[in-house]
C-alpha positions, 0 to 999 in steps of 0.5 A, a space after each residue: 578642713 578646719 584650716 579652711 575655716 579659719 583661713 575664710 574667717 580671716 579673709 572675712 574680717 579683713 574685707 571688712 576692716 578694709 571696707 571700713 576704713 574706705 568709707 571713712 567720712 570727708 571731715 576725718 581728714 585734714 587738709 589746709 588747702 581749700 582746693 583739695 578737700 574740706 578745710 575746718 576753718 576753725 579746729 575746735 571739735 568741741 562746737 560747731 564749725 565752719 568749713 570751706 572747700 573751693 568749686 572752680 574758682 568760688 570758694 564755698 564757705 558753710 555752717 555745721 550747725 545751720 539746719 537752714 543752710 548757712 552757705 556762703 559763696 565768694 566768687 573768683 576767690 585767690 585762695 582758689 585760683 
């Protein structure tokens, strides 16, 4: 019974250490290709920055730190292609 216990107790938190890490956010992971995920252009964790990603062809430029928006398009970029 007790055995039980434990065993349950285990399986708990390691369904919970799994469900964690799965969640983690886009910008944890690195990458230098806009066309497969989010590139920080400038690696400083320090202040705000800059990131980019690729949609089709367009490669999507956007501000961290701009409530307003701070997004820039350009369209039929060669780092997408």
């Amino acid at each position: 019974m007790k055995l039980e216990k434990i065993f349950a107790a285990l399986a708990i938190a390691f369904a919970c250490m799994v469900m964690a890490s799965c969640g983690a956010s886009p910008r944890e992971t690195q990458v230098n290709n806009p066309r497969e995920g989010i590139v920080r252009v400038f690696p400083d964790n320090n202040v705000p920055s800059f990131y980019k990603r690729c949609d089709g062809t367009t490669l999507i430029y956007w501000f961290e730190g701009d409530r307003r928006g701070g997004l820039t398009a350009v369209p039929d970029s060669p780092e997408c292609k």
